[in-house]
C-alpha positions in Angstrom: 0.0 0.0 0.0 1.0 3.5 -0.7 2.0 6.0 1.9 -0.5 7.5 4.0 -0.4 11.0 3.5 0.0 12.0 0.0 -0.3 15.8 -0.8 -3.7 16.7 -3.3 -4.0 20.7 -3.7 -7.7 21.8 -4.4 -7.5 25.4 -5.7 -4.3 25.8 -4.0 -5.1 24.6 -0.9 -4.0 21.3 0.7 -7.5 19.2 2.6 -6.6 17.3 5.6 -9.5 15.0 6.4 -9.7 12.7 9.8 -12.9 10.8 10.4 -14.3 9.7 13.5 -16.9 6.1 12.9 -19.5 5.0 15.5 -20.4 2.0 15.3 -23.1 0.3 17.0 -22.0 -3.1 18.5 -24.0 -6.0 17.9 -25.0 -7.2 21.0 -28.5 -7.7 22.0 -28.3 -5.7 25.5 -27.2 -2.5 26.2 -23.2 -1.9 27.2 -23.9 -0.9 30.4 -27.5 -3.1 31.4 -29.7 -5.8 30.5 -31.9 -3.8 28.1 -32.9 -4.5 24.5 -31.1 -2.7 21.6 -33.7 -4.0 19.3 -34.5 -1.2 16.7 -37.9 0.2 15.7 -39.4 -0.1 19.0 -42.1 2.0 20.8 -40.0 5.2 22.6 -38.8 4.7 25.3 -40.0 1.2 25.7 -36.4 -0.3 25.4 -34.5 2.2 28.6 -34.7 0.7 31.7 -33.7 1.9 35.5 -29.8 1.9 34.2 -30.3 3.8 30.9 -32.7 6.3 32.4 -30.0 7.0 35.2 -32.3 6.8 37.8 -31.3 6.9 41.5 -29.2 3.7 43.2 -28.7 2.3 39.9 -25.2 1.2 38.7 -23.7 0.1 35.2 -22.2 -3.3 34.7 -20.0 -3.9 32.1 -21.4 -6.3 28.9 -18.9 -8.8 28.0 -19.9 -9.0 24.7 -18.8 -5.5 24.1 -15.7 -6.2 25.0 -15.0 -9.2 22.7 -16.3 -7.1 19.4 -14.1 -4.7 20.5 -10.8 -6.9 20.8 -12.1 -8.9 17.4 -11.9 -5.1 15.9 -8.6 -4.4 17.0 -7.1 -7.5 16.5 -8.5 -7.2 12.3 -6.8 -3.8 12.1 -3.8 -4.6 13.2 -4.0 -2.7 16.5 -2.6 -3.3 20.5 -5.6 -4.5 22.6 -4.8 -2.5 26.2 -4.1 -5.3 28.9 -5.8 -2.4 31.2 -8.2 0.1 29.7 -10.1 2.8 31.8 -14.1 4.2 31.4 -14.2 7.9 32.0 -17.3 10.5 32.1 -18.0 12.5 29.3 -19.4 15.8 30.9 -21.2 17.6 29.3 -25.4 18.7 28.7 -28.0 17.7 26.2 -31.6 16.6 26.7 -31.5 12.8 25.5 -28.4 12.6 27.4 -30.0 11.4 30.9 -27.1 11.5 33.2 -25.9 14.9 32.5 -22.3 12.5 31.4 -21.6 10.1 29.1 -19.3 6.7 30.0 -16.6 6.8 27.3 -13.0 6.1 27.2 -10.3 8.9 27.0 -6.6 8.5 28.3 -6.7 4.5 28.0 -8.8 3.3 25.2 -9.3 -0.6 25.1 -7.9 -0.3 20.9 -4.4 1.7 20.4 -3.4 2.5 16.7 -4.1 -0.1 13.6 -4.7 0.5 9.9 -7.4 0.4 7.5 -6.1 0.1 3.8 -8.5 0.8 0.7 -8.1 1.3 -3.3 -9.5 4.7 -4.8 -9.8 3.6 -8.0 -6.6 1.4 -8.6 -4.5 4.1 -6.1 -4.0 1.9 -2.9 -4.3 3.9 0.1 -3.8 3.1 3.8 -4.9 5.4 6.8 -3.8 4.9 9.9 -5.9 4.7 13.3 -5.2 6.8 16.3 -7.5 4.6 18.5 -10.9 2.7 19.2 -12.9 3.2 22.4 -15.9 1.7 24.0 -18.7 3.9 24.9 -22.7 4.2 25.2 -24.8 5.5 22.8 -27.2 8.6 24.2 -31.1 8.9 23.4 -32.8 10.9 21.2 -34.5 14.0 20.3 -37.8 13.9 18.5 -38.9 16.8 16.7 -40.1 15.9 13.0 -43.8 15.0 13.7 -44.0 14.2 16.9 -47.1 14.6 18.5 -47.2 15.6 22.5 -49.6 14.8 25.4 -51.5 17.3 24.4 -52.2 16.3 20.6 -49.9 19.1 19.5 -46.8 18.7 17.7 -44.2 19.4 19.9 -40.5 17.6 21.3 -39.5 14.9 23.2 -37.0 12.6 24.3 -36.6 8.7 23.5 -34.3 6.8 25.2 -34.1 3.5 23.4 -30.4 4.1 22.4 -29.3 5.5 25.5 -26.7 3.1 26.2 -26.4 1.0 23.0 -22.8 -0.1 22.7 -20.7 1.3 20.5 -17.1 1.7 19.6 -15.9 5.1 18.2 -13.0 4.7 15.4 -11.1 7.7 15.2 -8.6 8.2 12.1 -4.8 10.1 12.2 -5.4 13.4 9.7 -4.3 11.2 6.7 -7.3 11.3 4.3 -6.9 14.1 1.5 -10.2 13.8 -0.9 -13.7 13.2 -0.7 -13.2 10.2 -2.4 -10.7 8.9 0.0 -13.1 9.7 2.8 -16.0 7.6 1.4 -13.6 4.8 0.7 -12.0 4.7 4.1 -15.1 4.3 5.0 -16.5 2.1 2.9 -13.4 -0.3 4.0 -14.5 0.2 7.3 -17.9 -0.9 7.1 -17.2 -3.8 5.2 -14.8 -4.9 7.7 -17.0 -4.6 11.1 -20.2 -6.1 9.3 -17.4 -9.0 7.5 -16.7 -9.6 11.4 -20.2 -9.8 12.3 -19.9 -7.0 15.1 -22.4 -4.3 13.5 -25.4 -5.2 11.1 -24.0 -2.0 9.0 -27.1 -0.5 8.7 -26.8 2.7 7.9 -30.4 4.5 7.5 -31.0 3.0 11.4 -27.7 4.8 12.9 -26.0 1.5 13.3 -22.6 3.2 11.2 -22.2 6.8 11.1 -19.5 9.0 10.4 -18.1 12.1 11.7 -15.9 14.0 8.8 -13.3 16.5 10.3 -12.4 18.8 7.3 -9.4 21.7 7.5 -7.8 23.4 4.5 -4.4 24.9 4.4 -1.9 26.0 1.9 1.4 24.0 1.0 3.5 23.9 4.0 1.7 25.8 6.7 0.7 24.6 9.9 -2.8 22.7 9.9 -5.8 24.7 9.7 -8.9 25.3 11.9 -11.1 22.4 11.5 -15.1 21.9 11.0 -16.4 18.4 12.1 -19.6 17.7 9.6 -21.6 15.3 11.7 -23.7 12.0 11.8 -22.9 11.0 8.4 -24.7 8.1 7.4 -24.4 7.4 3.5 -21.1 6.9 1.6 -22.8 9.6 -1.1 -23.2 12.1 1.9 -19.4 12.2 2.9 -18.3 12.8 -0.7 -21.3 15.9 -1.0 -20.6 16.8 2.2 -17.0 17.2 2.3 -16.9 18.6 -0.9 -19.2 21.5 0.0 -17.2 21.9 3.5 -14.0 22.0 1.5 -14.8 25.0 -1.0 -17.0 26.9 1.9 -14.1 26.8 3.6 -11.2 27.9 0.6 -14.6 30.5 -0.3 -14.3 31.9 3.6 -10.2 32.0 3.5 -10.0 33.7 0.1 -12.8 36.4 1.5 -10.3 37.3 4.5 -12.6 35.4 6.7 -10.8 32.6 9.7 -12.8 29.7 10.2 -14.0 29.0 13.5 -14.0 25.7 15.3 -17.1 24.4 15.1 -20.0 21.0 14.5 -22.0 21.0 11.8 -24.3 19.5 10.0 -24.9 18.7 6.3 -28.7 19.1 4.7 -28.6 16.6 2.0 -31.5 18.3 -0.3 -29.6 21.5 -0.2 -26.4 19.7 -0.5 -25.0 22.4 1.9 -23.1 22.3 5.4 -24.1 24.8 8.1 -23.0 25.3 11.7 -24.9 23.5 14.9 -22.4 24.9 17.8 -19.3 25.8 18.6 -16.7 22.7 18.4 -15.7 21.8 21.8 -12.1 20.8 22.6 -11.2 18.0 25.2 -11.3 19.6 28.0 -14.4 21.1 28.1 -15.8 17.5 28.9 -13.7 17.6 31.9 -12.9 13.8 31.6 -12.2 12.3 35.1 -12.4 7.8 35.5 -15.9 6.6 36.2 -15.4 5.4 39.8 -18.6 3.3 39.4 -16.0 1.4 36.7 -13.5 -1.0 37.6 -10.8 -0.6 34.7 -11.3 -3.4 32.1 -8.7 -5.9 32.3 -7.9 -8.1 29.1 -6.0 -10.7 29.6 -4.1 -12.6 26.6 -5.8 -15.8 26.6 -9.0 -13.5 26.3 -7.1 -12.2 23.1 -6.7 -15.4 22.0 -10.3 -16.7 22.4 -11.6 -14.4 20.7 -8.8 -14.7 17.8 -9.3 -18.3 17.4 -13.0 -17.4 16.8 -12.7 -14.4 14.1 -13.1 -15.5 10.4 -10.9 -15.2 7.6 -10.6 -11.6 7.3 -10.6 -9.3 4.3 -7.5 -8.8 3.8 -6.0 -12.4 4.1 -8.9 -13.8 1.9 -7.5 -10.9 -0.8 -4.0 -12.3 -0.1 -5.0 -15.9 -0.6 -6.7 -14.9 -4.3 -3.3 -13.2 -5.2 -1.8 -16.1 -4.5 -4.0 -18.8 -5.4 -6.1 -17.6 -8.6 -3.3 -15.1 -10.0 -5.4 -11.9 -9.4 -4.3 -8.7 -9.2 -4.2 -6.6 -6.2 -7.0 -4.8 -6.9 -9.1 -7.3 -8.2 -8.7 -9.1 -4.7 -9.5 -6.2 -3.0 -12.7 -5.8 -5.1 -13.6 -9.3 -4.7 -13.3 -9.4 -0.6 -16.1 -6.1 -0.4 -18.2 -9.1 1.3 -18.2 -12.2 2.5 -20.9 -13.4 0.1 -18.9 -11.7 -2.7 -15.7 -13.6 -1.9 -17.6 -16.9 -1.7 -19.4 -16.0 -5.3 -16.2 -15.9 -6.5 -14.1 -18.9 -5.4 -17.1 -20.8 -6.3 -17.4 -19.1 -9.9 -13.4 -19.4 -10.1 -13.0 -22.9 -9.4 -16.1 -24.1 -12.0 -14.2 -22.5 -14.5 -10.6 -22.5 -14.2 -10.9 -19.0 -15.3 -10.4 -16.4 -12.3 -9.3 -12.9 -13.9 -12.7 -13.6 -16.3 -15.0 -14.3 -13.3 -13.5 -11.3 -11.5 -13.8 -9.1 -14.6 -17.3 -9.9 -14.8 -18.6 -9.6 -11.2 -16.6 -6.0 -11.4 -18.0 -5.4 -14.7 -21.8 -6.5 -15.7 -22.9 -8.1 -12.0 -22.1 -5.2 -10.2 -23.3 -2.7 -12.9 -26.3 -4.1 -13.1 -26.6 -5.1 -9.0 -25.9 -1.4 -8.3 -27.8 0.1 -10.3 -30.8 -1.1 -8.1 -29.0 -1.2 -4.8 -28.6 -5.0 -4.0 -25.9 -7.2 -3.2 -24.8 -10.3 -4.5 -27.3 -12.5 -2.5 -29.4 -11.4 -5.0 -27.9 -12.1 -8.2 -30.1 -14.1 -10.5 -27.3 -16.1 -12.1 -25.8 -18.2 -9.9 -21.7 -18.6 -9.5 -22.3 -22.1 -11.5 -23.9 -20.5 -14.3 -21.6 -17.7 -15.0 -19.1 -20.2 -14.7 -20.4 -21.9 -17.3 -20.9 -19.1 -19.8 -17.2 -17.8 -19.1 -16.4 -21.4 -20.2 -18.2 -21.1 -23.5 -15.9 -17.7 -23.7 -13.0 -19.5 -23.0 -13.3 -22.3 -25.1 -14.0 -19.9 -28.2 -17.7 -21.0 -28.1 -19.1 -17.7 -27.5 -17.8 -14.2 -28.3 -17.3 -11.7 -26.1 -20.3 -10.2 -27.9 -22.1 -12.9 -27.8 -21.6 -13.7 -24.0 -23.4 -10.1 -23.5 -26.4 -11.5 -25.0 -26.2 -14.4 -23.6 -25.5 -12.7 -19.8 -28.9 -10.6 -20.4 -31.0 -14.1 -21.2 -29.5 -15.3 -18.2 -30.2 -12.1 -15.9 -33.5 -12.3 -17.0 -34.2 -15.5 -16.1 -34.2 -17.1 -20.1 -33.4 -20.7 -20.4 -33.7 -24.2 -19.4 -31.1 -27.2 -18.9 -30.5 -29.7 -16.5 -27.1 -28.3 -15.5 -25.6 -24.7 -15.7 -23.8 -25.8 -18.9 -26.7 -27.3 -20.7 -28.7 -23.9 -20.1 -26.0 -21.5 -21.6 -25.1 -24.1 -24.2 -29.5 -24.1 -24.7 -29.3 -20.7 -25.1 -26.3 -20.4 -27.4 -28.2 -22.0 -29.6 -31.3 -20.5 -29.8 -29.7 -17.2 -30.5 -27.6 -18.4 -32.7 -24.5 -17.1 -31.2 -22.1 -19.9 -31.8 -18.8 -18.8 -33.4 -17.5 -20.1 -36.1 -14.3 -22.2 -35.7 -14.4 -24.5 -38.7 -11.3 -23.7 -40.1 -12.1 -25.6 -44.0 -15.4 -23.2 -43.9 -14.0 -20.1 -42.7 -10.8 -20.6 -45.0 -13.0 -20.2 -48.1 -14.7 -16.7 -46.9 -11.4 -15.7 -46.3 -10.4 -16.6 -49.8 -12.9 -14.8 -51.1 -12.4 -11.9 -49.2 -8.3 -11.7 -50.3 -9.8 -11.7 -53.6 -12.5 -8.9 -53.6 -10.0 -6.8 -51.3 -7.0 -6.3 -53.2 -6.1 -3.0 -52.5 -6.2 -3.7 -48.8 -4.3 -6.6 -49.4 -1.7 -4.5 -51.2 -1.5 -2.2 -48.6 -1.1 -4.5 -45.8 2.0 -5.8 -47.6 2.9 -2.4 -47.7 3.5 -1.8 -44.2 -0.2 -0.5 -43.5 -1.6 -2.2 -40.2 -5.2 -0.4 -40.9 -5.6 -2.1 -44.1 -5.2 -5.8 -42.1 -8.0 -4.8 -39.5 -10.3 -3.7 -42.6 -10.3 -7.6 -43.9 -10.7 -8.7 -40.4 -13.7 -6.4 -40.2 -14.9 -7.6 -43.7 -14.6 -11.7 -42.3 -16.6 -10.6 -39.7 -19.3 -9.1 -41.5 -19.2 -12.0 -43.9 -20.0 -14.6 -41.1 -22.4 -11.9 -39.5 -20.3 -11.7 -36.0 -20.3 -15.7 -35.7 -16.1 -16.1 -36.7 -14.2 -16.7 -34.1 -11.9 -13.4 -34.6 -8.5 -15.4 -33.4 -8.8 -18.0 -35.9 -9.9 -15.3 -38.3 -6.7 -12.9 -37.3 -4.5 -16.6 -37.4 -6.0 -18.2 -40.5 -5.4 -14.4 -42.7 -2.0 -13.6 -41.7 -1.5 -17.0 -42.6 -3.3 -16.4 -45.7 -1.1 -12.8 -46.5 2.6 -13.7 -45.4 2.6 -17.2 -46.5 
């Protein structure tokens, strides 16, 4: 992977980005009691005596937090803390029951690590400062909520007061939008691959806050804005785009940019401030003393390695090594588990890996993007395409042809007992079978040479053009069905013999 920090100037001006990623552990109780974190449910029917901070009550730590958290470190490369502390977070908001919230500051349970990503084919690695457990707080409700009254008015909901999550904070190292929605794309493949957060964005479960500074070549780093609770890969790109030039707009007007959170309004596509930022010690972090400090010991490590899958990047690794992919190729064929296994099973029915990755990065996931779904629902199975890249391979079927084939198959078009007999079923009935018989094609060929010989004069000539003209004429002749590297074989055959 490349370095980390390469500079990108944007009008001028160099963009340091660092992102901070909450993401909402999997567990089925809260980090801190025995309540539900089941989404979608009634307010405040899911925050019990603990959650609601209520008098006497006391948290107790969820184990299960603790082992997503060490699974997370351990797949990024990072030091799991023998000895992590929980401090309070102090600081006021409505939902936030306690007046505090339990987080981790000095000694966070995940020290340093990587997360490494392609932008295009540009590898790019960005490094992690830390990861730290901590509780989620409630809610505000605003947007059509109805009061005791019957009035619209606000309240509070306190399901997700005290839904686990760890908070993944990133060194400055990003420089683009682009990189930005990568990282985190990355990122969320990686904690759903480990099967510690559903990734569901639109519920809250993965949400990204983008810190965004500008600066010119060489000077010191500049004040930065932190565009919050961003939960779409689309939404970082807009958003830091906009914060970027608002910011470069404010510097170039003799404006400084203040410190401050805000928030981006994705039907204006525009950023505007919430509050000003606060620094670290405005929380006034002191350790929890109803916390004991977590202590990890390494055949907890150990456990919980021995029980992680194969992760991204070692599955990437293995198709470098075992099918002869490329790097990126890998990388693309690891963006989930399901993926990977579409893969190796479409790879080893055809013996033909760089094909099968070429079309699940070309038509599948054209075609699986375009209406948002993943792989699961691709209606051509791994065996099937396997079995139309072997009718490519084996000069059945032209590229060409294996389009037309692909759309019969995406569509659900025809019927064989195996995956062969259906492609080969519906090679037929479109009539798409090259032609390879070399007797057959030899006497188009011939009779090509002979109505063609000015481009037959001109090839011997030294004119290349004039030899892709007769190959364009075979082709025509046999109405796309010659197979083009017997044609390109059998005529230069034909013109240098």
């Amino acid at each position: 992977m490349s370095s980390p920090v390469q500079a990108k100037l944007i009008r001028g001006y160099e963009v340091v980005i660092g992102i901070e990623t909450h993401v909402q552990l999997s567990t089925q109780s809260k980090i801190f009691s025995g309540a539900s974190t089941r989404f979608g449910a009634e307010p405040n029917t899911q925050a019990c005596p603990v959650d609601m901070a209520l008098p006497g009550t006391l948290p107790v730590m969820n184990k299960g937090a603790v082992e997503r958290a060490i699974a997370f470190g351990l797949s990024v490369g990072s030091t799991i803390a023998p000895r992590s502390i929980f401090a309070r977070k102090n600081y006021f908001y409505p939902d936030l029951p306690k007046g505090y919230q339990i987080s981790q500051y000095e000694i966070p349970v995940v020290q340093g690590g990587s997360v490494s990503f392609f932008v295009g084919e540009q590898a790019h690695t960005v490094r992690l400062v830390r990861a730290h457990l901590e509780e989620d707080a409630g809610k505000s409700l605003h947007d059509d909520f109805v009061g005791f009254n019957g009035e619209k008015s606000s309240g509070i909901d306190l399901n997700r007061a005290g839904t686990p999550l760890i908070e993944i904070v990133t060194e400055p190292d990003i420089r683009t939008s682009a990189e930005a929605a990568e990282y985190a794309r990355a990122l969320h493949t990686l904690v759903v691959w480990l099967g510690i957060c559903d990734g569901n964005m639109q519920e809250g479960s993965f949400r990204c806050d983008v810190n965004v500074s500008v600066r010119k070549p060489g000077a010191p780093l500049g004040t930065r804005r932190e565009i919050k609770n961003l939960n779409s890969f689309k939404h970082i790109v807009q958003a830091t785009d906009y914060e970027i030039n608002w910011q470069i707009d404010q510097i170039e007007d003799g404006y400084a940019i203040q410190q401050a959170t805000v928030l981006f309004n994705p039907d204006t596509g525009e950023t505007r401030a919430m509050r000003t930022k606060e620094d670290a010690h405005d929380y006034r972090y002191f350790p929890d003393p109803d916390l004991p400090p977590l202590v990890i010991a390494p055949e907890w490590v150990e456990r919980v390695r021995a029980e992680m899958p194969e992760l991204p990047r070692v599955m990437a690794d293995r198709f470098v090594a075992d099918y002869g992919l490329p790097a990126y190729d890998a990388t693309m064929m690891t963006q989930s588990k399901a993926f990977g296994a579409f893969f190796e099973a479409a790879a080893k029915a055809c013996g033909q890996p760089k094909l099968v990755s070429n079309w699940l990065m070309g038509e599948v996931s054209r075609r699986l993007n375009a209406t948002e779904q993943a792989i699961d629902a691709s209606p051509v199975s791994p065996e099937v395409l396997a079995a139309m890249i072997s009718r490519i391979s084996d000069g059945t079927i032209s590229n060409n042809g294996a389009k037309q084939v692909f759309d019969a198959l995406w569509a659900g078009e025809g019927e064989g007992a195996t995956p062969i007999a259906r492609v080969d079923a519906l090679i037929e009935a479109k009539g798409l079978k090259q032609m390879s018989d070399t007797g057959e094609l030899e006497k188009i060929l011939d009779d090509i040479l002979a109505a063609n010989a000015k481009s037959v004069e001109e090839f011997r000539a030294g004119k290349e053009k004039a030899f892709n003209a007769l190959v364009g004429q075979a082709m025509k002749a046999t109405k796309g069905k010659a197979n083009p590297a017997t044609v390109n074989e059998l005529l230069k055959k034909k013109l240098t013999g």
